[in-house]
N, CA, C and O atoms as a Tinker XYZ file with bonds, in Angstrom:
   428  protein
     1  N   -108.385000   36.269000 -111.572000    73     2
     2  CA  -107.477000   37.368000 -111.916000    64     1     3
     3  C   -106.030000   36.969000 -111.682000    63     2     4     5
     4  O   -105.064000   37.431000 -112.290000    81     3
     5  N   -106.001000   35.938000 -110.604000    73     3     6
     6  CA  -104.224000   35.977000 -110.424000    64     5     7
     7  C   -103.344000   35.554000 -111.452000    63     6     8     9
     8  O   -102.173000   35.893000 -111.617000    81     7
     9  N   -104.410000   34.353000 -112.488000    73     7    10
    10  CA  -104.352000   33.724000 -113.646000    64     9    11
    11  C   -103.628000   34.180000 -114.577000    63    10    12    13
    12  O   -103.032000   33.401000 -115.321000    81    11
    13  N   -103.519000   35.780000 -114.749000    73    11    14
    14  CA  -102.829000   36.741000 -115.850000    64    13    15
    15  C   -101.627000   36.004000 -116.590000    63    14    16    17
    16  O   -100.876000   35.312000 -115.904000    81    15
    17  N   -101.507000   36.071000 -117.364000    73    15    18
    18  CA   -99.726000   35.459000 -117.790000    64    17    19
    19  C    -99.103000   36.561000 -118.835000    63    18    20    21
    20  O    -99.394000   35.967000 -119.873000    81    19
    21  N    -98.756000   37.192000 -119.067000    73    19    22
    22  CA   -97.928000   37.719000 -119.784000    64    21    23
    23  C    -96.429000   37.496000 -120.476000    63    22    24    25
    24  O    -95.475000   37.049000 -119.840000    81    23
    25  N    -96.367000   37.922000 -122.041000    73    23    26
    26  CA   -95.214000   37.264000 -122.524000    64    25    27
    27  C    -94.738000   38.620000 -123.155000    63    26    28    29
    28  O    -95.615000   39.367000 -123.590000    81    27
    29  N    -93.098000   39.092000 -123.263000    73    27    30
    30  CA   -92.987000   39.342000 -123.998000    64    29    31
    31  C    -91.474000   39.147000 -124.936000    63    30    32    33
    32  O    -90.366000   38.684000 -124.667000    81    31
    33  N    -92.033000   39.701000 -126.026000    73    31    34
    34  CA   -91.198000   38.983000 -127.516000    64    33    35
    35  C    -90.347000   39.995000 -128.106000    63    34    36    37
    36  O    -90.616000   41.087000 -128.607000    81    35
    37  N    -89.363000   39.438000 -127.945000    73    35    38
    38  CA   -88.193000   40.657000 -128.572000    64    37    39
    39  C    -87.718000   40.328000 -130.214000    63    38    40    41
    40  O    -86.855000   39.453000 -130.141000    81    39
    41  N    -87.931000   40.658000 -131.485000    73    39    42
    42  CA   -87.797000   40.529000 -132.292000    64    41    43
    43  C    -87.153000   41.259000 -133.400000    63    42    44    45
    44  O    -87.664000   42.195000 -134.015000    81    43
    45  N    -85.634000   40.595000 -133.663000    73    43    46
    46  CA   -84.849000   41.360000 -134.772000    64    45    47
    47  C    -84.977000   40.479000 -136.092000    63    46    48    49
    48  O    -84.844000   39.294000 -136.399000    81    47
    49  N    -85.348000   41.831000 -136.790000    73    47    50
    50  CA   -85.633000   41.687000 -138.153000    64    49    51
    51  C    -85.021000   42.100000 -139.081000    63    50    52    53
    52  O    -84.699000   43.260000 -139.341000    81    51
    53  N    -84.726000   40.643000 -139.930000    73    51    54
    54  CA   -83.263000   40.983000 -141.529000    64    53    55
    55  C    -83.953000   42.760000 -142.040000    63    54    56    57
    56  O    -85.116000   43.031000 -142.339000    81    55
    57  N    -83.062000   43.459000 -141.996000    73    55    58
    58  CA   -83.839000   44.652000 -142.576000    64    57    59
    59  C    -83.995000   44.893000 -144.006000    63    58    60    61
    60  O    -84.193000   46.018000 -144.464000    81    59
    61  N    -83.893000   43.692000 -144.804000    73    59    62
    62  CA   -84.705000   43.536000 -146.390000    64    61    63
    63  C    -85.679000   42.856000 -145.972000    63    62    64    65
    64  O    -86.268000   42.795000 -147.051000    81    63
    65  N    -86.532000   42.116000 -145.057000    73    63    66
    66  CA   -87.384000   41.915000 -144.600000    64    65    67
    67  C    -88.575000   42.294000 -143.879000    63    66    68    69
    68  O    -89.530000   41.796000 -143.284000    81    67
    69  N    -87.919000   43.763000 -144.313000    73    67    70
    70  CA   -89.048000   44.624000 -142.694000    64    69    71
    71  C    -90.309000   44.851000 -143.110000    63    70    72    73
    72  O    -91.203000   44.863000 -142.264000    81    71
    73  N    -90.699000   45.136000 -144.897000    73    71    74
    74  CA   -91.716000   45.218000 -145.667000    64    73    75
    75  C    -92.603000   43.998000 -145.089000    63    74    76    77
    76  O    -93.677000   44.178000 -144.516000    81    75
    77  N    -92.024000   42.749000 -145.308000    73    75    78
    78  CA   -92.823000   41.508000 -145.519000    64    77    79
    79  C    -93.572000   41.202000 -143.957000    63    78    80    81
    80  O    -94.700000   40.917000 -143.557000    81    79
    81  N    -92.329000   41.428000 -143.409000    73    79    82
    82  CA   -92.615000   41.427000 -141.765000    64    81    83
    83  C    -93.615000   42.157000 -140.752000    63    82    84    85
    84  O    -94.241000   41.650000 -139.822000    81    83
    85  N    -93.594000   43.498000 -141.191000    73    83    86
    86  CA   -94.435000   44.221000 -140.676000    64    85    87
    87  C    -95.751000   43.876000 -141.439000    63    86    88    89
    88  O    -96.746000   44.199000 -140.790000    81    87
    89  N    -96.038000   43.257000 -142.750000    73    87    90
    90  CA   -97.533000   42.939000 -142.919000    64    89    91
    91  C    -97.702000   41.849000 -142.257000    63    90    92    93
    92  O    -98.861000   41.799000 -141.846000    81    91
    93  N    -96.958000   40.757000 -141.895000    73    91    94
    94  CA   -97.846000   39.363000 -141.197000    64    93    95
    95  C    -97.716000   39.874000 -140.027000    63    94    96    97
    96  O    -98.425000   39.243000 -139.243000    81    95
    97  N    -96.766000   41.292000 -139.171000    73    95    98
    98  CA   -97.252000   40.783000 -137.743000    64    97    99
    99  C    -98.045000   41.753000 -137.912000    63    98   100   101
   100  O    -98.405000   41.805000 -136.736000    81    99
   101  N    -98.896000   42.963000 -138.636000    73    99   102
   102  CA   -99.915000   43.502000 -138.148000    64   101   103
   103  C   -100.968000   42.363000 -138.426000    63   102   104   105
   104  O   -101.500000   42.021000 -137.370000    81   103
   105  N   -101.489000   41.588000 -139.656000    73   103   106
   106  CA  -101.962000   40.489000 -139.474000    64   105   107
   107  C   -102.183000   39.352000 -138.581000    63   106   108   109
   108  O   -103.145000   38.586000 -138.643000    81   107
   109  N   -101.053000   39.294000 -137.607000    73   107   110
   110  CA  -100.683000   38.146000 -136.414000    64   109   111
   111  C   -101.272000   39.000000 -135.427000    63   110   112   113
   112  O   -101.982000   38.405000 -134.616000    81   111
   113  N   -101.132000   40.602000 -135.240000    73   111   114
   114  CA  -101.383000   40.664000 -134.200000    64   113   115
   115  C   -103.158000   41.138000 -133.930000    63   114   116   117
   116  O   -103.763000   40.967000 -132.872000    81   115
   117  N   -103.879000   41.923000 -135.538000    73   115   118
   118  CA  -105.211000   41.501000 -135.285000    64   117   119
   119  C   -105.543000   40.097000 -135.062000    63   118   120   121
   120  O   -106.188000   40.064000 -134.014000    81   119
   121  N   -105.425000   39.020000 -135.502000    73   119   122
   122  CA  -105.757000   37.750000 -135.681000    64   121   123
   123  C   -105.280000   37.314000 -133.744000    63   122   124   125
   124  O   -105.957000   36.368000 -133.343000    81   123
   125  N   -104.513000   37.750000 -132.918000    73   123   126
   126  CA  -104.699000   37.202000 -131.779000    64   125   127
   127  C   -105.232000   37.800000 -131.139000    63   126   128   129
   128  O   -105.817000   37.270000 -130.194000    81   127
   129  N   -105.305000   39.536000 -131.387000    73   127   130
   130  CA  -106.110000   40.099000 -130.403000    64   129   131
   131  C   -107.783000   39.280000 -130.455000    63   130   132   133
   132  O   -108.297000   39.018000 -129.367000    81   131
   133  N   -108.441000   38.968000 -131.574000    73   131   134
   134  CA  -109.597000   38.779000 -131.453000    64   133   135
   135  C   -109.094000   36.935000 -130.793000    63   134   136   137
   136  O   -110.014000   36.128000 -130.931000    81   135
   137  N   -108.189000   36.535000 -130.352000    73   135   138
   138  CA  -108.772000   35.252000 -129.855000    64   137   139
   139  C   -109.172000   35.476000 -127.952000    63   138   140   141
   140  O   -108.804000   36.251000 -127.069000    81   139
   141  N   -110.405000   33.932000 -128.086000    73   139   142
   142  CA  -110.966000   34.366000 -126.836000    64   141   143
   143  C   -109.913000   34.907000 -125.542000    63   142   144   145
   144  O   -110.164000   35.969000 -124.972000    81   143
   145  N   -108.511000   33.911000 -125.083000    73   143   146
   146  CA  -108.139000   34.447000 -124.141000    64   145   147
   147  C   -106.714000   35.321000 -123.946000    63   146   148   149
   148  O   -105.802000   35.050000 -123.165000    81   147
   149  N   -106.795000   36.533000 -124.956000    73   147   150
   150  CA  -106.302000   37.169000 -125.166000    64   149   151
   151  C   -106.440000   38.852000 -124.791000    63   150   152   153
   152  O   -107.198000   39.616000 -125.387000    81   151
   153  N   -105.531000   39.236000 -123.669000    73   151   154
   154  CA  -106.324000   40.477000 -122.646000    64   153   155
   155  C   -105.889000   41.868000 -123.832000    63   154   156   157
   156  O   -106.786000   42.675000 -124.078000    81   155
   157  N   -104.537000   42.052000 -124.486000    73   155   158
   158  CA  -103.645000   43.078000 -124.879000    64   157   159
   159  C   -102.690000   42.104000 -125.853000    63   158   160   161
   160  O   -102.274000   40.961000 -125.660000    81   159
   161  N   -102.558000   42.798000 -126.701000    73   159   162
   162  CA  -101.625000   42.871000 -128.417000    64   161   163
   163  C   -100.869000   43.631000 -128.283000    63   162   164   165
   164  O   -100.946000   44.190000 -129.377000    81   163
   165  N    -99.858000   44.326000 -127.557000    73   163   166
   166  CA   -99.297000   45.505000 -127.988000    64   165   167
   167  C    -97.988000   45.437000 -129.002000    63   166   168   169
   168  O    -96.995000   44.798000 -128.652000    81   167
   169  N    -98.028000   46.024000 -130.087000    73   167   170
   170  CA   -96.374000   45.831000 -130.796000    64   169   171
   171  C    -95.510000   46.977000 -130.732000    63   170   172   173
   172  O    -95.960000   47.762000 -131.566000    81   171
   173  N    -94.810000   47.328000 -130.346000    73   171   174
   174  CA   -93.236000   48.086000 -130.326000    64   173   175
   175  C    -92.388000   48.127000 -130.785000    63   174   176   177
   176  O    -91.683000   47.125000 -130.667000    81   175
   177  N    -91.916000   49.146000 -131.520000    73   175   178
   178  CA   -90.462000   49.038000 -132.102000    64   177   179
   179  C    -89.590000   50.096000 -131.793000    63   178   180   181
   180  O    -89.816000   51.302000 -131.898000    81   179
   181  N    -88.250000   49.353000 -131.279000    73   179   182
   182  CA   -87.215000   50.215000 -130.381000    64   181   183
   183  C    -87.348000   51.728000 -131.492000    63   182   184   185
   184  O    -87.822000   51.867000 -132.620000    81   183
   185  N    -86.822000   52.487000 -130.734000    73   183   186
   186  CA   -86.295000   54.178000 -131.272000    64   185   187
   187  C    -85.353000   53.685000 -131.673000    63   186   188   189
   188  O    -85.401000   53.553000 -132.896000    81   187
   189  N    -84.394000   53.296000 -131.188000    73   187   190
   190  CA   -83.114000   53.405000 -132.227000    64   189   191
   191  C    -82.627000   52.104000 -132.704000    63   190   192   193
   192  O    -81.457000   51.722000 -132.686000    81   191
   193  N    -83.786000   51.385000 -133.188000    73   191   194
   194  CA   -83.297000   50.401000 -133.874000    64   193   195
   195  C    -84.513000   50.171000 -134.860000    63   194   196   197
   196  O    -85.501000   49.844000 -134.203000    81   195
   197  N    -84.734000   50.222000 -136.019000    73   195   198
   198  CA   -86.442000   50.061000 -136.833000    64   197   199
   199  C    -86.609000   48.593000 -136.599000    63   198   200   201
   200  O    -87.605000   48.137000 -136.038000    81   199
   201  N    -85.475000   47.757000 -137.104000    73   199   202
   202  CA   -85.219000   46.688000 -136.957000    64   201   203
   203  C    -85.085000   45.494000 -135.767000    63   202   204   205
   204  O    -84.329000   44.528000 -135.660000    81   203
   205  N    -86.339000   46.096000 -134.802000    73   203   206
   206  CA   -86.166000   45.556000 -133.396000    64   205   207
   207  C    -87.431000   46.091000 -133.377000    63   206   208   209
   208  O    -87.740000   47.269000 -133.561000    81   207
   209  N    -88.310000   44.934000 -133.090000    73   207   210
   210  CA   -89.804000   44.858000 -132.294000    64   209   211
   211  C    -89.886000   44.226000 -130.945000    63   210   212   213
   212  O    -88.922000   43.571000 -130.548000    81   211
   213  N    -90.907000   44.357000 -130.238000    73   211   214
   214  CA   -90.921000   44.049000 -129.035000    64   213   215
   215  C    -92.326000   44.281000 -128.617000    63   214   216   217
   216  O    -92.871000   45.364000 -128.403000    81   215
   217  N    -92.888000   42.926000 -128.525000    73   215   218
   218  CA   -94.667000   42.629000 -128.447000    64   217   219
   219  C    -94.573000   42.444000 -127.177000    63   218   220   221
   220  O    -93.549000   41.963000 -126.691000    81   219
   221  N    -95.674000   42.813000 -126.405000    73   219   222
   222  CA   -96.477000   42.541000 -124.799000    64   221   223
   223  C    -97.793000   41.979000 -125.493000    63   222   224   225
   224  O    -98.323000   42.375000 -126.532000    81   223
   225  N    -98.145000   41.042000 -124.719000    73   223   226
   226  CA   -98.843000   40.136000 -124.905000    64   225   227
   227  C    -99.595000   39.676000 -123.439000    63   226   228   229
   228  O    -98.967000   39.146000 -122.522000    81   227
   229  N   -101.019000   39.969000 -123.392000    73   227   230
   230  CA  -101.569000   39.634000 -122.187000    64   229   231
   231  C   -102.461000   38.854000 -122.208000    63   230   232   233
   232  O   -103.457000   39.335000 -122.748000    81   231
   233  N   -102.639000   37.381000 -121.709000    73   231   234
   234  CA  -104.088000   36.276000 -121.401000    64   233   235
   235  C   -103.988000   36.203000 -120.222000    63   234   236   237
   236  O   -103.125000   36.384000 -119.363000    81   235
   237  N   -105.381000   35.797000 -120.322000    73   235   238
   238  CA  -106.469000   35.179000 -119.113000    64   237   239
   239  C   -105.777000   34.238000 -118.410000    63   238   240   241
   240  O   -106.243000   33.904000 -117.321000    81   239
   241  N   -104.708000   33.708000 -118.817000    73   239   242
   242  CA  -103.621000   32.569000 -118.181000    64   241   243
   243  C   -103.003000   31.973000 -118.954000    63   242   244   245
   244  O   -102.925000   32.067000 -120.179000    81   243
   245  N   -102.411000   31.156000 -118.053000    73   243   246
   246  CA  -101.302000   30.497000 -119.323000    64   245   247
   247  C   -101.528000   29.700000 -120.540000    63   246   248   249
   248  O   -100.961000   29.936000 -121.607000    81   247
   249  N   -102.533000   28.572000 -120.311000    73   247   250
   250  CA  -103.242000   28.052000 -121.145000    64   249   251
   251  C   -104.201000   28.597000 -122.749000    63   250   252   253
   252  O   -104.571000   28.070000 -123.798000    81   251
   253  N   -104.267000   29.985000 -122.069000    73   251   254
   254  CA  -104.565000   31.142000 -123.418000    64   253   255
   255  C   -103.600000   30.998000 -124.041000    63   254   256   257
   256  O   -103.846000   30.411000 -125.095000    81   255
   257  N   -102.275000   31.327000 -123.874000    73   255   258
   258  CA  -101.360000   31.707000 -124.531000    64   257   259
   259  C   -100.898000   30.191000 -125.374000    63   258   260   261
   260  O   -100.976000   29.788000 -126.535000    81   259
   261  N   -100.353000   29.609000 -123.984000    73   259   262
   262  CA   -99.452000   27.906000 -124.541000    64   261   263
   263  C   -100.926000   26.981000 -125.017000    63   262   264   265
   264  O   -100.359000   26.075000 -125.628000    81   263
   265  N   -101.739000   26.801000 -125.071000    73   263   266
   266  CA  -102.428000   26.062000 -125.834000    64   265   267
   267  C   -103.310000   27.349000 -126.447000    63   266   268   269
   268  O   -102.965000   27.365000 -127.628000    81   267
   269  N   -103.842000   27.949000 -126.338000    73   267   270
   270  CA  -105.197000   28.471000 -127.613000    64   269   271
   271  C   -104.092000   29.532000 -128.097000    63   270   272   273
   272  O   -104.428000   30.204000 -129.071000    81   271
   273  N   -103.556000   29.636000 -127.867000    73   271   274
   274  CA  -102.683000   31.117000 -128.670000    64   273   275
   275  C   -101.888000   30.290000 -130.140000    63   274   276   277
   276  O   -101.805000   30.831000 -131.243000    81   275
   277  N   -101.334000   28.808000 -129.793000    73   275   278
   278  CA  -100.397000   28.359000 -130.201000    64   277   279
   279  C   -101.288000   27.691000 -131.248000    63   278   280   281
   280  O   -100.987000   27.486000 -132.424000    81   279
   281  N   -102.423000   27.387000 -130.637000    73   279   282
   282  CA  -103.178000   26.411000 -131.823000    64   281   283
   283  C   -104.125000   26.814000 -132.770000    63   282   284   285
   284  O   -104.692000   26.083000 -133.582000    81   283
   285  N   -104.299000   28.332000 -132.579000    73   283   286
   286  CA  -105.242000   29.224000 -133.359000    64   285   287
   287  C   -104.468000   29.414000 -135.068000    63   286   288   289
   288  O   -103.313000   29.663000 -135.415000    81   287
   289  N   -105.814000   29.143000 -135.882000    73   287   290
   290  CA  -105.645000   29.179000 -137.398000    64   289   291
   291  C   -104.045000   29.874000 -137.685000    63   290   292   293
   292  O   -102.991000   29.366000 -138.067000    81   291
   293  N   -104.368000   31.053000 -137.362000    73   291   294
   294  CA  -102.920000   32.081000 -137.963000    64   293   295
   295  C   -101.787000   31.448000 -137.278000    63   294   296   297
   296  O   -100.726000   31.963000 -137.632000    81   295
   297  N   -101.650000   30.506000 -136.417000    73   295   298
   298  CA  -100.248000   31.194000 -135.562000    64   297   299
   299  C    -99.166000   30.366000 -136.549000    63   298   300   301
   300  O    -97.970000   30.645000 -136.467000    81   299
   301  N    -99.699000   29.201000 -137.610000    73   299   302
   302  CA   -98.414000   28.672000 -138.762000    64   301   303
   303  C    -97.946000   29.577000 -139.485000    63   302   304   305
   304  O    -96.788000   29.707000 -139.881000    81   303
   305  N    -99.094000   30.400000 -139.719000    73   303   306
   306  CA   -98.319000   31.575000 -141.095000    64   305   307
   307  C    -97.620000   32.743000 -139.960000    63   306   308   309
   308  O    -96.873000   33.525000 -140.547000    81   307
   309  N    -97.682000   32.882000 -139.125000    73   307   310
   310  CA   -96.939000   33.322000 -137.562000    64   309   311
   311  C    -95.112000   32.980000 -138.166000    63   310   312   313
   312  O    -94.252000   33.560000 -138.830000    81   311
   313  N    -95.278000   31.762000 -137.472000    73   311   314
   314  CA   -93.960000   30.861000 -137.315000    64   313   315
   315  C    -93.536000   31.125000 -138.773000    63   314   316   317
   316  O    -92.557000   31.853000 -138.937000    81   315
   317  N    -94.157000   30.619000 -139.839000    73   315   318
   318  CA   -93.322000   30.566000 -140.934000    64   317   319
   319  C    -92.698000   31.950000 -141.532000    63   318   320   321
   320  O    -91.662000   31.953000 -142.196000    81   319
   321  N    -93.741000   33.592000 -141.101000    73   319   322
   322  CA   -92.894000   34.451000 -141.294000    64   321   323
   323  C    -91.821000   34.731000 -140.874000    63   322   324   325
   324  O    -90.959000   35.327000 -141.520000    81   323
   325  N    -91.690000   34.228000 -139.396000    73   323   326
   326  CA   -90.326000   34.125000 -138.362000    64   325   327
   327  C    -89.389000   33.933000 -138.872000    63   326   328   329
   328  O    -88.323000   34.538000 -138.767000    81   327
   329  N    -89.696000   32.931000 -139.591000    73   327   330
   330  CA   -88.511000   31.857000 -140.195000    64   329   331
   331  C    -88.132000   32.546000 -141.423000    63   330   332   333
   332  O    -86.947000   32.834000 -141.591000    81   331
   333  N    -88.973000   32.830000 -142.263000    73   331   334
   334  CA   -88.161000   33.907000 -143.281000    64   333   335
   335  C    -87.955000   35.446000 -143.105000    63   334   336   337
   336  O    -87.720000   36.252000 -144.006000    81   335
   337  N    -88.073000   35.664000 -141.941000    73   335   338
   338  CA   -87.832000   37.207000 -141.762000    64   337   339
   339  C    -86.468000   37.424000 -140.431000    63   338   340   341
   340  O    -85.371000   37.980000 -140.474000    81   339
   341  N    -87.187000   36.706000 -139.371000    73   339   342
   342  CA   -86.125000   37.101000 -138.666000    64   341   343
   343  C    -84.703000   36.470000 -138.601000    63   342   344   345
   344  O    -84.335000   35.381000 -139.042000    81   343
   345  N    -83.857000   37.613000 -137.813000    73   343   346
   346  CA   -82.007000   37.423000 -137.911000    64   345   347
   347  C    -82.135000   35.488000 -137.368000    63   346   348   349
   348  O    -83.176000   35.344000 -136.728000    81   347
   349  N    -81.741000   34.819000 -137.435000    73   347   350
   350  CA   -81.414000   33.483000 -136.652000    64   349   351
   351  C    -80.926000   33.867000 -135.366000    63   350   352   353
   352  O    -79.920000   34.541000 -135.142000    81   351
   353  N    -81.892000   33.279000 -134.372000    73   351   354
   354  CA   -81.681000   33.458000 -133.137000    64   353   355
   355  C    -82.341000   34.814000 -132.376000    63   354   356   357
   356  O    -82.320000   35.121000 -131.184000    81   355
   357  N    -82.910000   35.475000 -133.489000    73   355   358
   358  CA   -83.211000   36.819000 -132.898000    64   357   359
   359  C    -84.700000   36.929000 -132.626000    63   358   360   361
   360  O    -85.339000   37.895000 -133.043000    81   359
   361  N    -85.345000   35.792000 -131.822000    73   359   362
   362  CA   -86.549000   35.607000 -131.592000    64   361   363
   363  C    -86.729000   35.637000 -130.173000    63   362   364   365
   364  O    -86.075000   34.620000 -129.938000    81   363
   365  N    -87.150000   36.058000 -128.935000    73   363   366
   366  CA   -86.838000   35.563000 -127.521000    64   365   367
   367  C    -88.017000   35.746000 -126.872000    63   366   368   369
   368  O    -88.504000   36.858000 -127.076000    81   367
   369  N    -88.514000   35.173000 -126.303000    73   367   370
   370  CA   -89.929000   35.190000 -125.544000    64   369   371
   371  C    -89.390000   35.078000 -123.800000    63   370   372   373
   372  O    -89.062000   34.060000 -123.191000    81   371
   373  N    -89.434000   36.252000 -123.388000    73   371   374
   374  CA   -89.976000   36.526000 -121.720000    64   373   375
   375  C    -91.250000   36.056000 -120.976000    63   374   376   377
   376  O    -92.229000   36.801000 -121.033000    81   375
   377  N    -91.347000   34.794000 -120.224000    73   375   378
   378  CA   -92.412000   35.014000 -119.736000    64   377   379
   379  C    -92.597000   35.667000 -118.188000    63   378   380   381
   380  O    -91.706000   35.931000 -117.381000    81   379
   381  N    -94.007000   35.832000 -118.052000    73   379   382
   382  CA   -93.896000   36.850000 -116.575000    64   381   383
   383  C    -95.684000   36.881000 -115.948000    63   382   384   385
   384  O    -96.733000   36.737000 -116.576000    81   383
   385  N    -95.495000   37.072000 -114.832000    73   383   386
   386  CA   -97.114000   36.792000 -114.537000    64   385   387
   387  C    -97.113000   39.122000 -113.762000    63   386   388   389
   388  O    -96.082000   39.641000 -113.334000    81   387
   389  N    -98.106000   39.676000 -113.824000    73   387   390
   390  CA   -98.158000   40.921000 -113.210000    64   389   391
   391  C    -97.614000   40.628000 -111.683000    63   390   392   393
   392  O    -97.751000   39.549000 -111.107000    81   391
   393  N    -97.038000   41.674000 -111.196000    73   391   394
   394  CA   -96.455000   42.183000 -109.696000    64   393   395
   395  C    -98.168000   42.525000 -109.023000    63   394   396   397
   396  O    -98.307000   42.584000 -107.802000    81   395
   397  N    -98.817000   42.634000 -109.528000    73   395   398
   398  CA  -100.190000   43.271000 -109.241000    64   397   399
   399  C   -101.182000   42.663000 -110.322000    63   398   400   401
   400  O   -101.311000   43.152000 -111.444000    81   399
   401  N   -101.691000   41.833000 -109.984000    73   399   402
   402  CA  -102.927000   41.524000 -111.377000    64   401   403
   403  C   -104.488000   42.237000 -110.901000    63   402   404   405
   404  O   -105.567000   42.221000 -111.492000    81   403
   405  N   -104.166000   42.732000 -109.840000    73   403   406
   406  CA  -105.377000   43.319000 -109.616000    64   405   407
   407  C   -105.717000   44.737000 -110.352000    63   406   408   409
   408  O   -106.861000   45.184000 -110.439000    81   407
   409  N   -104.434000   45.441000 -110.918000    73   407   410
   410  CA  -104.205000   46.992000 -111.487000    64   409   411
   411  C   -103.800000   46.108000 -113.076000    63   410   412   413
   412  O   -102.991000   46.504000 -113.915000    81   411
   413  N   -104.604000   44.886000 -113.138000    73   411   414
   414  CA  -104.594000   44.996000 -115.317000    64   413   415
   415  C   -106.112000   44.801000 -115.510000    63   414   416   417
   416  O   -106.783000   43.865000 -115.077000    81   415
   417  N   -106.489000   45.746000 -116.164000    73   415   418
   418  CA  -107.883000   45.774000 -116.701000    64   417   419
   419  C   -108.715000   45.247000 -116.946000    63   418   420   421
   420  O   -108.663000   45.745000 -118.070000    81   419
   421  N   -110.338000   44.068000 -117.052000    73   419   422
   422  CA  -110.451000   43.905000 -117.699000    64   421   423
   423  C   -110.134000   41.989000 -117.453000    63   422   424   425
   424  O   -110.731000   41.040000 -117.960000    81   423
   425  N   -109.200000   42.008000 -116.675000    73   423   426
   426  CA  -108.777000   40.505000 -115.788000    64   425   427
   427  C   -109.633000   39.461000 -115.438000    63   426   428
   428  O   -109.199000   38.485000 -114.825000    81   427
């Protein structure tokens, strides 16, 4: 359980892009929830911005994420929507392990 790793992803999106965008990451984000070490998918988008997402992302450890997260089928067509959707530079990944991994579910 202490293993938990959590990431999360702050993402601004060209807003003639938001159509294209919002289909690969609901696509990106079924396609990681079903990988094996993957705890939570969650996607968010600020209130007062449409154009601002913000994913929580929970594995079994780090190695879920930085190797099987990174090397799973979808995650190229991932990256390459990035690249044609989001602002330049407006990609940022937080990483963070729980204050408590004993109160995440499922661990």
């Amino acid at each position: 359980m202490n293993g938990v790793f959590a990431v999360l992803v702050t993402i601004d999106v060209r807003p003639e892009a938001l159509a294209e965008f919002e289909a690969g990451l609901r696509a990106n984000a079924a396609a990681t929830r079903a990988e094996p070490g993957c705890l939570r998918f969650d996607v968010l988008r600020e209130r007062d911005d449409a154009s601002r997402f913000v994913l929580y992302e929970l594995y079994t450890d780090e190695d879920a994420f930085f190797t099987g997260h990174r090397a799973a089928a979808h995650y190229p067509a991932w990256t390459a929507l990035c690249e044609r959707c989001v602002v330049p530079g407006g990609r940022r990944n937080t990483y963070a392990v729980p204050a408590f991994a004993e109160d995440v579910p499922d661990a």
